[in-house]
N, CA, C and O atoms as CSV, one atom per row, in Angstrom:
chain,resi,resn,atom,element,x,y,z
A,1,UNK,N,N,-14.022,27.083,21.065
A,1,UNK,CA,C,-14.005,25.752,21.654
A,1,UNK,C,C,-13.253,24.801,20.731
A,1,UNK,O,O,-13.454,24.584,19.537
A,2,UNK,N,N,-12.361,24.295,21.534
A,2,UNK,CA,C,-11.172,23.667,20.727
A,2,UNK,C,C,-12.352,21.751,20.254
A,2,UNK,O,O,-13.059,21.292,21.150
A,3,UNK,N,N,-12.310,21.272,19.334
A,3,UNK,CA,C,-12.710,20.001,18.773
A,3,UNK,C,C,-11.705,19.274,18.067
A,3,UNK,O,O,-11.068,19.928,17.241
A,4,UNK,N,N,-11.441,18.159,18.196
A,4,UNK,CA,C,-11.015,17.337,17.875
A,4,UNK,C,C,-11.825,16.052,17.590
A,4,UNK,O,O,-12.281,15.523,18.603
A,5,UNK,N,N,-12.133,15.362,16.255
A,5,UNK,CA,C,-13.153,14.138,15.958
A,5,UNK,C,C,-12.256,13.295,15.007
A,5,UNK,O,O,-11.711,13.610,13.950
A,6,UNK,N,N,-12.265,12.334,15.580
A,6,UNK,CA,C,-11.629,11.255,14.796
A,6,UNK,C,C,-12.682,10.389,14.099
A,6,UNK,O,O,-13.713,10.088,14.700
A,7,UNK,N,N,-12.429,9.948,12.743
A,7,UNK,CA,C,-13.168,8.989,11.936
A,7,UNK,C,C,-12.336,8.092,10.874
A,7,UNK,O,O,-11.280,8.312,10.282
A,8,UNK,N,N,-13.330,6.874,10.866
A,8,UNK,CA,C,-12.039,6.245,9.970
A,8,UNK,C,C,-12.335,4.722,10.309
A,8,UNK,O,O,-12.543,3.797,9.525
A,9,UNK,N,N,-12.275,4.718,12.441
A,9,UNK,CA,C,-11.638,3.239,12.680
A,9,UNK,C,C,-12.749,1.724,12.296
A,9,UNK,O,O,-13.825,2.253,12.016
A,10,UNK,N,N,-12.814,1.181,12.253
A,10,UNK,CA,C,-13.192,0.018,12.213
A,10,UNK,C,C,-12.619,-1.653,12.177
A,10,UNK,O,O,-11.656,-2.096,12.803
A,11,UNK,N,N,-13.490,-2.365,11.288
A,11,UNK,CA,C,-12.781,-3.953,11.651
A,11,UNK,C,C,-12.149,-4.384,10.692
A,11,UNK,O,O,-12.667,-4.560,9.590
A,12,UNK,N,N,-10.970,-4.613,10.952
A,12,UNK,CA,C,-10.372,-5.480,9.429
A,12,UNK,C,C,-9.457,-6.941,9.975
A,12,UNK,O,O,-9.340,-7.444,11.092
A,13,UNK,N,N,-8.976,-7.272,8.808
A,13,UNK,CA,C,-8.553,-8.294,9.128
A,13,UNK,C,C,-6.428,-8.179,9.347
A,13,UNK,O,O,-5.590,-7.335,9.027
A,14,UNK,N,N,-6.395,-9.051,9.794
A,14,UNK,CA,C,-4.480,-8.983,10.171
A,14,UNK,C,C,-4.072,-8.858,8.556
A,14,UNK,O,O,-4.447,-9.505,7.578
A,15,UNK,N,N,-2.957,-7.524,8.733
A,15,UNK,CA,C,-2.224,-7.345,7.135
A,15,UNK,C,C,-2.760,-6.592,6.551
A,15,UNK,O,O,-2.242,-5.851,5.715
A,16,UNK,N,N,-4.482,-6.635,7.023
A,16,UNK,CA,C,-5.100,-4.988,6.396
A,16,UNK,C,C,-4.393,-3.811,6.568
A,16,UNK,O,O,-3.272,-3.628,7.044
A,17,UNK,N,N,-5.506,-2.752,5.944
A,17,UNK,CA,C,-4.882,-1.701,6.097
A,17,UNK,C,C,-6.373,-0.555,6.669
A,17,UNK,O,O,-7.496,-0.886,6.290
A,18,UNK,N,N,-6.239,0.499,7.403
A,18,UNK,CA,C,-6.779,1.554,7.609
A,18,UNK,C,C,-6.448,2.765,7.892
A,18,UNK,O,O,-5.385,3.016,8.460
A,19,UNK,N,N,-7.618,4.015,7.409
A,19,UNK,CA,C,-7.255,5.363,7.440
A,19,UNK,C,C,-7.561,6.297,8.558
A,19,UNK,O,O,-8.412,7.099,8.173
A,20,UNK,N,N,-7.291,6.458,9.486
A,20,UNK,CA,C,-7.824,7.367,10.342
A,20,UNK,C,C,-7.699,8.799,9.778
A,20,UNK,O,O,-6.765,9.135,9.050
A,21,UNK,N,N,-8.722,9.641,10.169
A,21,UNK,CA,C,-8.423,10.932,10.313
A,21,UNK,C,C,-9.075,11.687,11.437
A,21,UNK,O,O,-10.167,11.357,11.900
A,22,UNK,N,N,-8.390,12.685,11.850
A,22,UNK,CA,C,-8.659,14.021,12.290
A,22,UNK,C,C,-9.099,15.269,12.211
A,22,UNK,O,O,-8.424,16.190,11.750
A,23,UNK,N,N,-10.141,15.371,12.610
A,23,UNK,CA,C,-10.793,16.944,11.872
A,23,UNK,C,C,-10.563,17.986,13.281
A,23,UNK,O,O,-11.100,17.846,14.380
A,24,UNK,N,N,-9.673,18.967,12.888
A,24,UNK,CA,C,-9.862,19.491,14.346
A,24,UNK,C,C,-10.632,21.475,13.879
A,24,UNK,O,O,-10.732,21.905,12.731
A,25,UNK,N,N,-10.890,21.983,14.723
A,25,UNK,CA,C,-11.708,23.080,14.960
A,25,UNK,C,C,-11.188,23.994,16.321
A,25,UNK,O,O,-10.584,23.487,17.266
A,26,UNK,N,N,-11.463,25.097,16.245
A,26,UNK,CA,C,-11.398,25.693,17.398
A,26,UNK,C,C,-9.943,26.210,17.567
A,26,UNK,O,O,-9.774,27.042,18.458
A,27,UNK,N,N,-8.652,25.750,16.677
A,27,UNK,CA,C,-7.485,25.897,17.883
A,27,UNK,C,C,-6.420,26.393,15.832
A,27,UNK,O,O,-6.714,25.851,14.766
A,28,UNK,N,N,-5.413,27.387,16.006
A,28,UNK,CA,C,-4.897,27.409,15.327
A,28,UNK,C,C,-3.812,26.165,14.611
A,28,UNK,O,O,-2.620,26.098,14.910
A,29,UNK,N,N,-4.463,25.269,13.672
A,29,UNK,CA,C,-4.037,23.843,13.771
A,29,UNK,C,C,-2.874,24.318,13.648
A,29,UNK,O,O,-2.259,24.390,14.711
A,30,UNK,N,N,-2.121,24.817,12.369
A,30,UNK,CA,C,-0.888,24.686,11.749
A,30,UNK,C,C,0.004,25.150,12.654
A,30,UNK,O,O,1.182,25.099,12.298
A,31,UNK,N,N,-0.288,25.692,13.974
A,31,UNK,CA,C,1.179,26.173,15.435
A,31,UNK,C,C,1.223,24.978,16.068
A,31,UNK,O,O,2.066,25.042,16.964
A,32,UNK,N,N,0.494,23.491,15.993
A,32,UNK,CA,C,0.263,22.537,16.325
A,32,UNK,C,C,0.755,21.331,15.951
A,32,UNK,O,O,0.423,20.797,14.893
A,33,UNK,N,N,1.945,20.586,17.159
A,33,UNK,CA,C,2.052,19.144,16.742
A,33,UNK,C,C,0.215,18.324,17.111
A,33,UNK,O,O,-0.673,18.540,17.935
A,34,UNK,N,N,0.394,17.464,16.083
A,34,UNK,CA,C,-0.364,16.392,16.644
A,34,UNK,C,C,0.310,15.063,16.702
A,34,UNK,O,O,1.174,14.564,15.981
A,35,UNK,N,N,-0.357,14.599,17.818
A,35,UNK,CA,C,-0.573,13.093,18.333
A,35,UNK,C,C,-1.164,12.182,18.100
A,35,UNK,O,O,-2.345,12.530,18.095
A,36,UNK,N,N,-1.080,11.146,17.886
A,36,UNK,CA,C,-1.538,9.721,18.016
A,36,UNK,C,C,-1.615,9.113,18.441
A,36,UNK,O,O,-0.695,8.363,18.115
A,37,UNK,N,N,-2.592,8.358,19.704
A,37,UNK,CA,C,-2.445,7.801,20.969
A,37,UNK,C,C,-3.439,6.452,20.755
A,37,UNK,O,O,-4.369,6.513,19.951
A,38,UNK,N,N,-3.208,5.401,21.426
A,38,UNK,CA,C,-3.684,4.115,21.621
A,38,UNK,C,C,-4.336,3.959,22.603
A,38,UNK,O,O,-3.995,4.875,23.351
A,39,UNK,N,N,-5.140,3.312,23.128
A,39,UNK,CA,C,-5.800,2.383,24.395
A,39,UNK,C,C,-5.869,0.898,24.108
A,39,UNK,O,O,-6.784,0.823,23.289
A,40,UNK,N,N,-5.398,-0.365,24.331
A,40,UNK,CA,C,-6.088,-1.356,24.282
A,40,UNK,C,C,-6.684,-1.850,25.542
A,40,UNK,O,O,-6.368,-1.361,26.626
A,41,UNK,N,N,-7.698,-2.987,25.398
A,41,UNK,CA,C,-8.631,-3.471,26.966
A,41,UNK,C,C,-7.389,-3.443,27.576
A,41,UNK,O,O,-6.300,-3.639,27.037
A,42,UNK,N,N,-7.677,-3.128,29.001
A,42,UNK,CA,C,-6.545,-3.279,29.980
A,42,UNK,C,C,-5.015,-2.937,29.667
A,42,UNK,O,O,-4.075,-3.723,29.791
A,43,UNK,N,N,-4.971,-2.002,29.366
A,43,UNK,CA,C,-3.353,-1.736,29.548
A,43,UNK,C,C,-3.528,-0.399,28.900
A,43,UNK,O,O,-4.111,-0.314,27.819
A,44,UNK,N,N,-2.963,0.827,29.624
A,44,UNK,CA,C,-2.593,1.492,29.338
A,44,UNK,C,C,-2.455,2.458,28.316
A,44,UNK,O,O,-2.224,1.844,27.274
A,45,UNK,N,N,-2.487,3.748,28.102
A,45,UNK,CA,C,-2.534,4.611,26.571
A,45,UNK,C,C,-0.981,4.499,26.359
A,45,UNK,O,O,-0.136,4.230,27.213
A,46,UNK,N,N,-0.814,4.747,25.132
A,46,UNK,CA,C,0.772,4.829,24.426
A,46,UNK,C,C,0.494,5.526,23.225
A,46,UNK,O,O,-0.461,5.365,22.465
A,47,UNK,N,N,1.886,6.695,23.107
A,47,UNK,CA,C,1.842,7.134,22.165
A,47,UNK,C,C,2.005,5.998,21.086
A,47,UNK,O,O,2.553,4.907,21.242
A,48,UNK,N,N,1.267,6.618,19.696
A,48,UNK,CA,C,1.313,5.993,18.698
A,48,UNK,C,C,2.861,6.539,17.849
A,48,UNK,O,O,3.896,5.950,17.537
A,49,UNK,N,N,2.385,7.911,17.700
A,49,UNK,CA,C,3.321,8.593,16.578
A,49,UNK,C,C,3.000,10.323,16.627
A,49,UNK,O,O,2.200,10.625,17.512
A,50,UNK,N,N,3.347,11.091,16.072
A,50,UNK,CA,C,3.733,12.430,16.289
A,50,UNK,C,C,4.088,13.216,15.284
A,50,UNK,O,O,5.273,13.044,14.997
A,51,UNK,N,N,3.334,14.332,14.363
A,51,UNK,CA,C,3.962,15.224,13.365
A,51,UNK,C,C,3.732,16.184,14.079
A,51,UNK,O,O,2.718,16.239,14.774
A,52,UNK,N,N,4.804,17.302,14.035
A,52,UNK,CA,C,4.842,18.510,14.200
A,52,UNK,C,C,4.046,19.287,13.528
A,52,UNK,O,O,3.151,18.955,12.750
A,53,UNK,N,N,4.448,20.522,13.900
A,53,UNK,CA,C,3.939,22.006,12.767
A,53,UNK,C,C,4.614,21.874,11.994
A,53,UNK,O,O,3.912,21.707,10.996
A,54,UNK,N,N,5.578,21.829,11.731
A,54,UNK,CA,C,6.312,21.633,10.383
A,54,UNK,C,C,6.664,20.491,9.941
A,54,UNK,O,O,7.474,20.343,9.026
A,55,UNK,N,N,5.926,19.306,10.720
A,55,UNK,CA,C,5.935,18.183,9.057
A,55,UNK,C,C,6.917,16.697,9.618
A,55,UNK,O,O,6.747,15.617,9.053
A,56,UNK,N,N,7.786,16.833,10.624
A,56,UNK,CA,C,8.699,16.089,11.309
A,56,UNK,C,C,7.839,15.199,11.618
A,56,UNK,O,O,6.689,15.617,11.756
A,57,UNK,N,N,8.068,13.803,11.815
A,57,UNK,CA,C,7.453,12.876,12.184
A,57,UNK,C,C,8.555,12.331,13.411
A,57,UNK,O,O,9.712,12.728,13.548
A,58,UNK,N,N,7.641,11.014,14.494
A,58,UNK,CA,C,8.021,10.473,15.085
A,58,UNK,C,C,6.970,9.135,15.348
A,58,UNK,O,O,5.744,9.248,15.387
A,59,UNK,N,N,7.642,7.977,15.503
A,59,UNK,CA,C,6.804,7.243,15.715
A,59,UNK,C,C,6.968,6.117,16.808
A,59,UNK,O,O,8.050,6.418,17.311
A,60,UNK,N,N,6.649,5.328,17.266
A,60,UNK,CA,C,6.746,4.285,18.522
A,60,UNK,C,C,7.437,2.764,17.665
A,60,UNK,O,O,7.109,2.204,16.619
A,61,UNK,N,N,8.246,2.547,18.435
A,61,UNK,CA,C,9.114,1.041,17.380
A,61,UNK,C,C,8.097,0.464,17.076
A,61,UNK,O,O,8.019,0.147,15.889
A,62,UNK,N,N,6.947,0.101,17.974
A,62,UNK,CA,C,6.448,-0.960,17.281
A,62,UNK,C,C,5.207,-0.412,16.223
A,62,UNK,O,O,4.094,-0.901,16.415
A,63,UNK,N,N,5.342,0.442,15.276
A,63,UNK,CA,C,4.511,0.684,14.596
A,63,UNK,C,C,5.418,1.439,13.694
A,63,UNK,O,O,4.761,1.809,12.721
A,64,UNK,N,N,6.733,1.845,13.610
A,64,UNK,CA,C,7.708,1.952,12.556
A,64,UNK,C,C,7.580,1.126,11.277
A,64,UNK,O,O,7.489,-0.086,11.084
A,65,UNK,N,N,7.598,1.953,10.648
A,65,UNK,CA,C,7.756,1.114,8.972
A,65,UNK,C,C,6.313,0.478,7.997
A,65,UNK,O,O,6.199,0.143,6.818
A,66,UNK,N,N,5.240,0.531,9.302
A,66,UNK,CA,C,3.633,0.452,9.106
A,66,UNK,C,C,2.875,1.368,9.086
A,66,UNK,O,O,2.004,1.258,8.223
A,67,UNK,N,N,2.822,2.597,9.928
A,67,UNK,CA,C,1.903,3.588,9.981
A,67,UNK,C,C,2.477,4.723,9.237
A,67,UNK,O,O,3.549,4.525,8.666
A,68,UNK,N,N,1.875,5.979,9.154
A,68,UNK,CA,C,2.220,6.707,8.638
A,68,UNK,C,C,1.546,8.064,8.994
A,68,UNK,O,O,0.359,8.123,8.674
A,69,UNK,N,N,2.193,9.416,9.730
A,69,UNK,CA,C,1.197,9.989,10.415
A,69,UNK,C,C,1.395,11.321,9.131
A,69,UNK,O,O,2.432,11.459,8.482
A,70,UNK,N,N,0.008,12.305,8.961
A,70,UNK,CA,C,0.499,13.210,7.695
A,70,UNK,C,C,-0.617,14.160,8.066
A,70,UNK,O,O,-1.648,13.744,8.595
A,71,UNK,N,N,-0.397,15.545,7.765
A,71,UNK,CA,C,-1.630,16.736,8.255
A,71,UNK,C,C,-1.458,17.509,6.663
A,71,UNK,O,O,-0.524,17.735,5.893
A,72,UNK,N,N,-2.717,17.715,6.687
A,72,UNK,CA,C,-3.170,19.049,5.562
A,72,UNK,C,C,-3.533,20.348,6.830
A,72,UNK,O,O,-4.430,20.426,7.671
A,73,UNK,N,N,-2.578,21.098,6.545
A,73,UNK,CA,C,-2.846,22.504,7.834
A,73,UNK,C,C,-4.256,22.949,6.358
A,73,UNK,O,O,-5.395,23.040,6.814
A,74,UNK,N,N,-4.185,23.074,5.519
A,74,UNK,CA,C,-5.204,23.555,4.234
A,74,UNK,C,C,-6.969,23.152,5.165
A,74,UNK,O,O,-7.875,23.976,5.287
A,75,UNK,N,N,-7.002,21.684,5.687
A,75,UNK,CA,C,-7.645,21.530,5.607
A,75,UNK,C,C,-7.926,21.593,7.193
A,75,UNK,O,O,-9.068,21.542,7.648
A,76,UNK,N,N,-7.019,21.685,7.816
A,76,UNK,CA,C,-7.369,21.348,9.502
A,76,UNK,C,C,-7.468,19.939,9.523
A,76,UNK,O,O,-8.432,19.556,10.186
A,77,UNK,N,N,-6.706,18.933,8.954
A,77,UNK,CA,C,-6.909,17.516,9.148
A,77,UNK,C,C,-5.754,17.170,9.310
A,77,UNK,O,O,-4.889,17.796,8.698
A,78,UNK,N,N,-5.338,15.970,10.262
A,78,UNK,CA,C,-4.182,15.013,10.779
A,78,UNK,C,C,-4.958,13.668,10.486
A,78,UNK,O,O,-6.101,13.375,10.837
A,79,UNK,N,N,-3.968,12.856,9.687
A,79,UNK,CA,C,-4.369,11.322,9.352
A,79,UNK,C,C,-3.569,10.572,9.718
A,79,UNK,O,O,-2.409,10.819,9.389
A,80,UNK,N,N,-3.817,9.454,10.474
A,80,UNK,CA,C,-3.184,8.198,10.263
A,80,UNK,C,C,-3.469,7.226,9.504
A,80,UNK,O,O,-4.614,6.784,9.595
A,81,UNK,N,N,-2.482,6.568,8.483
A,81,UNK,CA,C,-2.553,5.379,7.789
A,81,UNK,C,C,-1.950,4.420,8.243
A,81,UNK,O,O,-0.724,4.437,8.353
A,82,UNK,N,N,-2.712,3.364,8.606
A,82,UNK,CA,C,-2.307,1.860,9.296
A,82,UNK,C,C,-2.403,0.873,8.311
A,82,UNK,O,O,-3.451,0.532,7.761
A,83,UNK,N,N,-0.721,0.193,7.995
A,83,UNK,CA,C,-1.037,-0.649,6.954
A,83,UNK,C,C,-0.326,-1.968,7.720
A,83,UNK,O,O,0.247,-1.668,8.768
A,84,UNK,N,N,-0.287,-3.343,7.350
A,84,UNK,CA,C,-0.020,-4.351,8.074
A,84,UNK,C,C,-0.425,-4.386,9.130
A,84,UNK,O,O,0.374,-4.184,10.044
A,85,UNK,N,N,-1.389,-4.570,9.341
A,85,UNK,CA,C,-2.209,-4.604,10.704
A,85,UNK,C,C,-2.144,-5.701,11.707
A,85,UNK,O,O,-2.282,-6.876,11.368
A,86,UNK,N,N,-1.951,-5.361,12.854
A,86,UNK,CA,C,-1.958,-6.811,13.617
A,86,UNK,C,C,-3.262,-6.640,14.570
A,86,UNK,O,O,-3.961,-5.635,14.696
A,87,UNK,N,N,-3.438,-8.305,15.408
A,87,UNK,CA,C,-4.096,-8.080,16.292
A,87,UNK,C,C,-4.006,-7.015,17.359
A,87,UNK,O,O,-4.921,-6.256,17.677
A,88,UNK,N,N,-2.328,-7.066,18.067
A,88,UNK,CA,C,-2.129,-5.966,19.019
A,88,UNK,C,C,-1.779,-4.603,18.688
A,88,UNK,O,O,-1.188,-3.850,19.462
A,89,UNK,N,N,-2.259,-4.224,17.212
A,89,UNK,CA,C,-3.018,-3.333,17.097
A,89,UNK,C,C,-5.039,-2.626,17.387
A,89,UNK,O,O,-5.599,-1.530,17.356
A,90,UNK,N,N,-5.282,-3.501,17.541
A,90,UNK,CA,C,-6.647,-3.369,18.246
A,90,UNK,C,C,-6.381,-2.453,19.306
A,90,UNK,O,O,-5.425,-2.432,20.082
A,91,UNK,N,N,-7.953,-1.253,19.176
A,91,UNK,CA,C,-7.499,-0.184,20.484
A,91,UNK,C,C,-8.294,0.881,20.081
A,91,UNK,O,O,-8.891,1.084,19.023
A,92,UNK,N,N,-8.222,1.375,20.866
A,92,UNK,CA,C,-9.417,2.785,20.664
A,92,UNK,C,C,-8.049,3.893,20.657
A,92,UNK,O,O,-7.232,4.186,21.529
A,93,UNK,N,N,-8.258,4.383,19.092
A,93,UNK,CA,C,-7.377,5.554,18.615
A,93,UNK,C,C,-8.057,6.932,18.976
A,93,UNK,O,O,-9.268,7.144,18.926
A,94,UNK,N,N,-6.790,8.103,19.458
A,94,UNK,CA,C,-7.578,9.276,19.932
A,94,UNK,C,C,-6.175,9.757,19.113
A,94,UNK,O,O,-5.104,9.174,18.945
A,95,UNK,N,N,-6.776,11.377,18.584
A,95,UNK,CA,C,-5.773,12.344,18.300
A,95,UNK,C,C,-5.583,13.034,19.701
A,95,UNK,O,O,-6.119,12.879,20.798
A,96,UNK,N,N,-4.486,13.952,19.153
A,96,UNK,CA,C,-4.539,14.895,20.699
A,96,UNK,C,C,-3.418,16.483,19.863
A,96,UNK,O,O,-2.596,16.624,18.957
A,97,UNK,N,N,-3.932,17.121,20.639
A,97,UNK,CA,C,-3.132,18.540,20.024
A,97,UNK,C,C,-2.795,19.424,21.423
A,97,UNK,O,O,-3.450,20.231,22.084
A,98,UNK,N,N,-1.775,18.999,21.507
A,98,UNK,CA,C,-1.290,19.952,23.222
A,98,UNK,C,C,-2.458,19.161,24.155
A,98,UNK,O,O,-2.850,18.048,23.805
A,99,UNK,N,N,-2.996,19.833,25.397
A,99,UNK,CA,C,-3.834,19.162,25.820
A,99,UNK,C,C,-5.349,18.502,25.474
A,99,UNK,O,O,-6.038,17.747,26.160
A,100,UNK,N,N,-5.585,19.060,24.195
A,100,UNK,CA,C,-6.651,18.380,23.752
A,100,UNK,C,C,-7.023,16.963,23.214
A,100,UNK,O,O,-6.205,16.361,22.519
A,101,UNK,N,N,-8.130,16.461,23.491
A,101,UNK,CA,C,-8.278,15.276,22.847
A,101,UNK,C,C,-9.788,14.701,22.036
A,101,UNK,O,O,-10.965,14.987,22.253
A,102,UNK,N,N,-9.324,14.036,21.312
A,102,UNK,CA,C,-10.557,13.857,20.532
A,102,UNK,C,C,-11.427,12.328,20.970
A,102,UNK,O,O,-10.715,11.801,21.824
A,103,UNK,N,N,-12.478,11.572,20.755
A,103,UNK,CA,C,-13.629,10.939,21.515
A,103,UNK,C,C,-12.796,9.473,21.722
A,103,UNK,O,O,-12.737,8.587,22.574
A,104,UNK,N,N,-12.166,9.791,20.352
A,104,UNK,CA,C,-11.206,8.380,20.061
A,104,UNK,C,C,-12.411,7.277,18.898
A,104,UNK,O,O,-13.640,7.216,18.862
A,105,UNK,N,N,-11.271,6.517,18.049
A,105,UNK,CA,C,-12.086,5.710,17.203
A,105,UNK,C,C,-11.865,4.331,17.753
A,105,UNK,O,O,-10.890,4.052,18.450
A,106,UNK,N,N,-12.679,3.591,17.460
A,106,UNK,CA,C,-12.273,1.652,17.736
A,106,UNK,C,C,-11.687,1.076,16.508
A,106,UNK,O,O,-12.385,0.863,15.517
A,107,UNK,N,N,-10.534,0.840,16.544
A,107,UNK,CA,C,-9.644,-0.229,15.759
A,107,UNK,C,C,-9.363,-1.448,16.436
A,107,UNK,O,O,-8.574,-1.607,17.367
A,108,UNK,N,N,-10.242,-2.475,15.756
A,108,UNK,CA,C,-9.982,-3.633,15.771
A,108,UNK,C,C,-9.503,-4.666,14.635
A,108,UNK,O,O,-10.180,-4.897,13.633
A,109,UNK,N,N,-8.981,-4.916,14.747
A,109,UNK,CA,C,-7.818,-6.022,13.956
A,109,UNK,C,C,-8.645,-7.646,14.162
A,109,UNK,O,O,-9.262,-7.813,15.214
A,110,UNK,N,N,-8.615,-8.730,13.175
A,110,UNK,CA,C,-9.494,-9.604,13.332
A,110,UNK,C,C,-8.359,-10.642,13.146
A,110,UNK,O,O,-7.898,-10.430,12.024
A,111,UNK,N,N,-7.755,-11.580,13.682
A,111,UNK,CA,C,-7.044,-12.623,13.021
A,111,UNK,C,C,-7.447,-13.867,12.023
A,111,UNK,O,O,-6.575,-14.627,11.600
């Protein structure tokens, strides 16, 4: 049974910074891109950002040059680091690995 649990999100203030991570189980991580996906109230999921199995990153313009997505295959963990934080960053963060997904964390941003 494939798992995916995200921990990490909470409240900070605009310009902060936070760590998400990913613990996943069940699924051979390291043949695995992971994902980074958003929700805010009312509108829509969006990718966040994207490392491959081998380490390639990708990320969404508006979170270029702030986040930072990084996996230990050692450990079965995918992290995101969110630094300069804005309000419309607020959102319930989920990993995802092919079709899987994890419960998602709440990141809220405080101005």
């Amino acid at each position: 049974q494939v798992q995916l649990v995200e921990s990490g999100g909470g409240l900070v203030q605009a310009g902060g910074s936070l760590g998400l991570s990913c613990a996943a189980s069940g699924l051979s991580f390291s043949n695995y891109g992971m994902n980074w996906y958003r929700q805010a109230p009312g509108k829509e999921r969006e990718l966040v950002g994207r490392i491959g199995s081998g380490g390639s990153t990708y990320y969404v313009n508006s979170v270029k040059g702030r986040f930072t997505i990084s996996r230990d295959n050692a450990k079965n963990m995918a992290y995101l680091q969110m630094n300069s934080l804005k309000p419309e960053d607020t959102a319930v963060y989920y990993c995802t690995a092919a079709t899987y997904w994890g419960q998602g964390t709440q990141v809220t941003v405080s101005s």
